[in-house]
C-alpha positions as CSV (number, residue, x, y, z in Angstrom):
1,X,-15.6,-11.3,54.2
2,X,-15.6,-10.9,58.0
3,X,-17.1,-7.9,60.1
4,X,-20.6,-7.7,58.7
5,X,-21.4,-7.0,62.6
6,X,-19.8,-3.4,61.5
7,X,-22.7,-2.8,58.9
8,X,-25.6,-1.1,59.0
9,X,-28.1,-3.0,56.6
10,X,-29.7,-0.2,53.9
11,X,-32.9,-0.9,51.7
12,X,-31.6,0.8,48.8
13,X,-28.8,-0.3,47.3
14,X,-26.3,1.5,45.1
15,X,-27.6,1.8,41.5
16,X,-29.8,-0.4,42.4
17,X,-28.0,-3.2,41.8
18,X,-26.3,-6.0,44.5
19,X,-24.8,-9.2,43.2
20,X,-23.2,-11.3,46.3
21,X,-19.6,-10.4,47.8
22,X,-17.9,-13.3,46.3
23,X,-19.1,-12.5,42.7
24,X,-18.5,-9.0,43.2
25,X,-15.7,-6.2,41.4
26,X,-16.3,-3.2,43.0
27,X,-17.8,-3.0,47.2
28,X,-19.6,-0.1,48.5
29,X,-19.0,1.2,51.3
30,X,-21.1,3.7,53.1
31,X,-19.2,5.8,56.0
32,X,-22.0,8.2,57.4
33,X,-19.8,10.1,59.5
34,X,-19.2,14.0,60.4
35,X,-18.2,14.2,63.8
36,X,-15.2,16.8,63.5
37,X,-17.1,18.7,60.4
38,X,-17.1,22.7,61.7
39,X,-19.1,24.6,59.0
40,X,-21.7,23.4,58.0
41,X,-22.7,19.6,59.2
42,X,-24.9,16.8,57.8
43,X,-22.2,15.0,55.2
44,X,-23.4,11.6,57.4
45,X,-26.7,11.9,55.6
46,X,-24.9,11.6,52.1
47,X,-24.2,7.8,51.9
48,X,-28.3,7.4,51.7
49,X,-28.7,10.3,49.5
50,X,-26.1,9.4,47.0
51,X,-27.3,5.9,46.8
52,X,-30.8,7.4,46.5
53,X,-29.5,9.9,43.6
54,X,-28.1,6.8,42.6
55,X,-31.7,4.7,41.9
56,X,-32.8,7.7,39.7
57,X,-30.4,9.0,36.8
58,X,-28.9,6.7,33.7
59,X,-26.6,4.3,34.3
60,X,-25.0,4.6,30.9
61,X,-21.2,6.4,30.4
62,X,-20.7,7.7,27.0
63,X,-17.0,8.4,27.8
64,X,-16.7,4.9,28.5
65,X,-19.2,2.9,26.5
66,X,-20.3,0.5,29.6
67,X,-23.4,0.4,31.7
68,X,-23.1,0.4,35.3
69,X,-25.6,-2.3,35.2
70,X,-23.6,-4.6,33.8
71,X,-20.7,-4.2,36.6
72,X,-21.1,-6.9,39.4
73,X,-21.6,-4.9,42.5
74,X,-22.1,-5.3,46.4
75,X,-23.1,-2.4,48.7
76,X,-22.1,-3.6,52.3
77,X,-24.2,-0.8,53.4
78,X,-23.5,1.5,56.0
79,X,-20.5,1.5,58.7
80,X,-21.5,1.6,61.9
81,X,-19.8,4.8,62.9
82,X,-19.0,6.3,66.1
83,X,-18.0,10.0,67.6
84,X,-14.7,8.5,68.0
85,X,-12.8,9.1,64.9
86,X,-10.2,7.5,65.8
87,X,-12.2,3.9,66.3
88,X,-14.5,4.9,63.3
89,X,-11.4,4.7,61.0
90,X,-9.9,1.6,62.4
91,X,-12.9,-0.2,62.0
92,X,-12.9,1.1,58.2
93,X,-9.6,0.0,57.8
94,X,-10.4,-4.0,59.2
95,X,-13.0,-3.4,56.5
96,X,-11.1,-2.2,53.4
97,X,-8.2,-4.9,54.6
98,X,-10.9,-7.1,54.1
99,X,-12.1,-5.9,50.7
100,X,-8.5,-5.7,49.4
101,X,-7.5,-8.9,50.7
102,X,-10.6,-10.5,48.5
103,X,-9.2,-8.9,45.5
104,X,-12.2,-6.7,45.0
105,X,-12.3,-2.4,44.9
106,X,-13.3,-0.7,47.9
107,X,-15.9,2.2,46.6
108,X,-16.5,4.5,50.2
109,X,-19.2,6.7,50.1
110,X,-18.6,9.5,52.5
111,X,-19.5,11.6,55.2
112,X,-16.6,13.9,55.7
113,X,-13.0,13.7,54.2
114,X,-11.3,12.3,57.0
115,X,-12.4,8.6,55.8
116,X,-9.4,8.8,53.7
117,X,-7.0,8.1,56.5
118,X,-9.0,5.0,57.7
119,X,-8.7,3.4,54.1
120,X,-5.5,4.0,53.4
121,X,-4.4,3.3,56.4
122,X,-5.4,-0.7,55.1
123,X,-3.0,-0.5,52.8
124,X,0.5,-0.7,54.9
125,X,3.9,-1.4,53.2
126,X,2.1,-1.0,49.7
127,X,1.5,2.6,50.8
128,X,5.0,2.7,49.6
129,X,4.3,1.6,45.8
130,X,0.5,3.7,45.9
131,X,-0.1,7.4,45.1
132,X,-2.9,9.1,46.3
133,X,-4.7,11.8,43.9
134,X,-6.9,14.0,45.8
135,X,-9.7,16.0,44.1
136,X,-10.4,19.4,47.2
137,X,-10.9,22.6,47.4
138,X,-8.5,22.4,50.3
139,X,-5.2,20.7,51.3
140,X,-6.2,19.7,54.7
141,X,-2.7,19.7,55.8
142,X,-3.2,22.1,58.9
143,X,-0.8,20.1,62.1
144,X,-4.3,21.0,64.4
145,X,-7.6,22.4,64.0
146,X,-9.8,23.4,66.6
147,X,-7.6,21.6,68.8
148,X,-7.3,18.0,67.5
149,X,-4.6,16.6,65.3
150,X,-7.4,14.3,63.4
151,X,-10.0,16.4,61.8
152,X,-11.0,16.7,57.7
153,X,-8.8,19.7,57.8
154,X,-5.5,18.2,59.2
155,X,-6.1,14.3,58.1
156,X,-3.8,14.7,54.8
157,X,-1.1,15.8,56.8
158,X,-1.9,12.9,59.2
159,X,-1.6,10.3,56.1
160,X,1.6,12.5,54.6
161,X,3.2,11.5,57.9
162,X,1.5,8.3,59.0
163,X,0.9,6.6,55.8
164,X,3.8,7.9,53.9
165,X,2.2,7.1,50.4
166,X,4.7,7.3,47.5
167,X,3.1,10.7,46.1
168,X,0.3,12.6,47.0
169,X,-0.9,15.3,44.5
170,X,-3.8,17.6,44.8
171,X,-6.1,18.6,42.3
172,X,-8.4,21.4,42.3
173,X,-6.9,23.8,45.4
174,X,-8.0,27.4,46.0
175,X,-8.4,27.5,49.6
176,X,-5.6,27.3,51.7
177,X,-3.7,28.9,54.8
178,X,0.1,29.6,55.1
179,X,1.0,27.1,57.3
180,X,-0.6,24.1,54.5
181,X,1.6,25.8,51.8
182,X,4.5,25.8,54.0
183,X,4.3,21.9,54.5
184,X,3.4,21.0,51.6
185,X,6.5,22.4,49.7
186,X,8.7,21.0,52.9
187,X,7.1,17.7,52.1
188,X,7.1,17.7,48.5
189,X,3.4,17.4,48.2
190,X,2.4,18.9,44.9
191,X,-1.3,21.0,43.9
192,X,-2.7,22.2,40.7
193,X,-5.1,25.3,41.5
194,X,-8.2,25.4,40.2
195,X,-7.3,28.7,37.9
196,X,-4.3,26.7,36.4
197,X,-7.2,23.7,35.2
198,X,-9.4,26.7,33.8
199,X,-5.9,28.4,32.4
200,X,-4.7,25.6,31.1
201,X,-6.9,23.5,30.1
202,X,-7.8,19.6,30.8
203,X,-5.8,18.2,28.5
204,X,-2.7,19.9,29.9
205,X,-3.5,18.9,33.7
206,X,-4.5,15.2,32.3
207,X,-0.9,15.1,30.2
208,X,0.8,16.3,33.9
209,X,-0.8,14.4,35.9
210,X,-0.5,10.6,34.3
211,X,3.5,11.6,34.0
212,X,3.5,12.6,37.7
213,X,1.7,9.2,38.1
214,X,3.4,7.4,35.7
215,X,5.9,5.5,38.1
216,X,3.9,4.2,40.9
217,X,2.4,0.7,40.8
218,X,-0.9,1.7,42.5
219,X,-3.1,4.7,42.5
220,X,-5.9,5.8,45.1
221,X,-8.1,8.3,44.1
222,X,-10.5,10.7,46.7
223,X,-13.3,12.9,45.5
224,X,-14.4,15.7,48.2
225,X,-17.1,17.4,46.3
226,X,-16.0,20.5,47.2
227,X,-13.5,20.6,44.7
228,X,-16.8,21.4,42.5
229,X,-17.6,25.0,42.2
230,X,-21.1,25.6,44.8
231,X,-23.2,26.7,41.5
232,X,-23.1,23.2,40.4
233,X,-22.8,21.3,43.5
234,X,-23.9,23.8,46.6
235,X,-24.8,20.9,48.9
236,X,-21.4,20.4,51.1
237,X,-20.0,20.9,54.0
238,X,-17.0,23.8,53.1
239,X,-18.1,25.5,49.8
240,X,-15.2,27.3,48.5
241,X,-16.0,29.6,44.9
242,X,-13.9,29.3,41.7
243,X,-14.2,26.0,41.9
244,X,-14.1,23.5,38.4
245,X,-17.2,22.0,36.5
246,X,-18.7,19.1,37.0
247,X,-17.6,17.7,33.3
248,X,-14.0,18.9,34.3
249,X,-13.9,16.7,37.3
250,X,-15.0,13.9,35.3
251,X,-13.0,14.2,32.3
252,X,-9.6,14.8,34.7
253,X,-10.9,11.2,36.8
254,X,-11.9,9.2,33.5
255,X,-8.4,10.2,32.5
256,X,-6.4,8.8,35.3
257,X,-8.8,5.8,35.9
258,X,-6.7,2.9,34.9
259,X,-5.6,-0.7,36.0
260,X,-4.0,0.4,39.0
261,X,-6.4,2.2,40.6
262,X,-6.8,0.5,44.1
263,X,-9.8,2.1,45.2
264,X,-11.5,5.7,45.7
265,X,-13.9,7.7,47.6
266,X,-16.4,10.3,47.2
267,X,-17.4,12.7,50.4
268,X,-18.4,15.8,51.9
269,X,-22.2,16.1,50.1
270,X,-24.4,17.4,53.0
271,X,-27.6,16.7,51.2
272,X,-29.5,18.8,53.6
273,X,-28.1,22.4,51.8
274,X,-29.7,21.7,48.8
275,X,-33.1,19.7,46.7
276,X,-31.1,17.0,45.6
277,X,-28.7,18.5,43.3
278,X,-25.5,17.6,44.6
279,X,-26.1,13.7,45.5
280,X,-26.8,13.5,42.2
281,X,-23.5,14.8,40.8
282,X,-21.8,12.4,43.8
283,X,-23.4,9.4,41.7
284,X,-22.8,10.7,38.4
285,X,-19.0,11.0,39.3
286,X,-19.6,7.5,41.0
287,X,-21.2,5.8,37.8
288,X,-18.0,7.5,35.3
289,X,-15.1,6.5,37.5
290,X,-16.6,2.6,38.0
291,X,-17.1,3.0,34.3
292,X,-13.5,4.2,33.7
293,X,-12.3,1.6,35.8
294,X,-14.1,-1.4,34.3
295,X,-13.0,-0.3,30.7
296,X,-9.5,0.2,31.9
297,X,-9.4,-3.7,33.5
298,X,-11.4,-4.9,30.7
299,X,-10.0,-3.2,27.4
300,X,-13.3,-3.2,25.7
301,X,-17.0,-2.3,27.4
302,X,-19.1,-5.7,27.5
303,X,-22.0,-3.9,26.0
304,X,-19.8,-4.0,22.5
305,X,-18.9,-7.3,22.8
């Protein structure tokens, strides 16, 4: 692993827990950056408050019947961002190249959604083979936004055209403008809406989503936290109402969590909006998706064996 010049150095460590790079599954990666954030600001503070959520609730999934202690873990700490974007993500991507190319699974603790780009951007011609399952309030597929083409509300229409993965689907939408639907149908970019989850049920969006996903050989999965209604998570940068439950979110991720998930992310808590509440739901979705993950790769949990 190359680039540790990149890395801030943090005290705590996620969960708690840091085995060495080479022995490691999964690598954290914090990415304190909001510099094109234009409500409410501070998501560069939720790296530190996640991991420090992190230090302070169970480690143990029910759903999946592992500890996060026993998962072999290394947090790199945090990027060393700038209020460049542009360089900010292309340092992230020499990083997750890195991780990637180690055969580990990049975990990137965000800071605002735009970090998306930068990691997928890592993933060149397999961008092809990958689909990338979004979990927002919003589909961030404006062309501009306040006058830049890279921002958290246009980079989804920057990876739809840049990246070209094989699918992208949205999960949890409420909150868009006319000119995002109109792409997205051009581009064949598909969304469930929040009140079709609620209407229908989890089981239904679970059963459409693994046969939309069904075909692709790798999956990359991105968690803005907004896609959580504010009563349960209020701490983020673009609160939108009517959003789903925590436990919904969870249950949807557990559910499409297998072997071919590449990677994911989890952004957008501004811890600053709120006593805590909301870093604590990051690392709660944190702990069930490694959890998910490692009983997916490993068919049993190793606390049953």
């Amino acid at each position: 692993m190359s680039h540790h010049e990149l890395f801030v150095s943090q005290s705590n460590h996620f969960a708690g827990l840091q085995k060495s790079f080479e022995k490691a599954d999964y690598v954290i990666i914090g990415v304190p950056f909001d510099v094109t954030s234009t409500y409410r600001t501070g998501a560069r503070f939720g790296p530190n408050a996640i991991r420090q959520a992190s230090l302070n609730i169970e480690t143990y999934s029910f759903r999946a019947g592992i500890d996060v202690e026993d998962l072999l873990l290394h947090d790199l700490g945090d990027l060393h961002v700038c209020v460049d974007a542009a360089k900010t993500l292309e340092m992230l991507r020499l990083v997750v190249e890195d991780v990637l190319r180690a055969g580990k699974t990049p975990v990137a603790i965000g800071g605002e959604h735009t970090i998306t780009l930068g990691i997928l951007k890592s993933l060149g011609a397999k961008a092809s083979k990958t689909a990338v399952v979004t979990f927002d309030a919003h589909l961030d597929m404006r062309d501009e936004f306040t006058g830049t083409k890279l921002s958290h509300a246009t980079f989804m229409r920057r990876i739809s055209e840049e990246i070209k993965p094989a699918k992208i689907v949205e999960v949890g939408t409420r909150a868009v403008c006319k000119e995002e639907l109109t792409y997205a149908r051009k581009a064949g970019i598909e969304f469930l809406e929040s009140h079709q989850i609620r209407k229908d049920g989890y089981a239904q969006i679970v059963k459409q989503l693994k046969e939309k996903l069904a075909k692709y050989d790798g999956i990359y999965l991105s968690v803005d936290m907004d896609v959580v209604d504010p009563a349960y998570v209020p701490a983020v940068q673009n609160p939108e109402p009517e959003g789903i439950e925590t436990h919904t979110l969870i249950d949807i991720l557990s559910a499409v969590c297998d072997e071919r998930v590449i990677g994911f992310d989890v952004v957008e808590v501004a811890p600053n909006y709120d006593q805590g509440a909301s870093a604590i739901q990051a690392a709660k979705v944190i702990f069930e998706s490694l959890c998910a993950l490692e009983k997916s790769r490993k068919g049993q949990s190793r606390w049953m064996k």
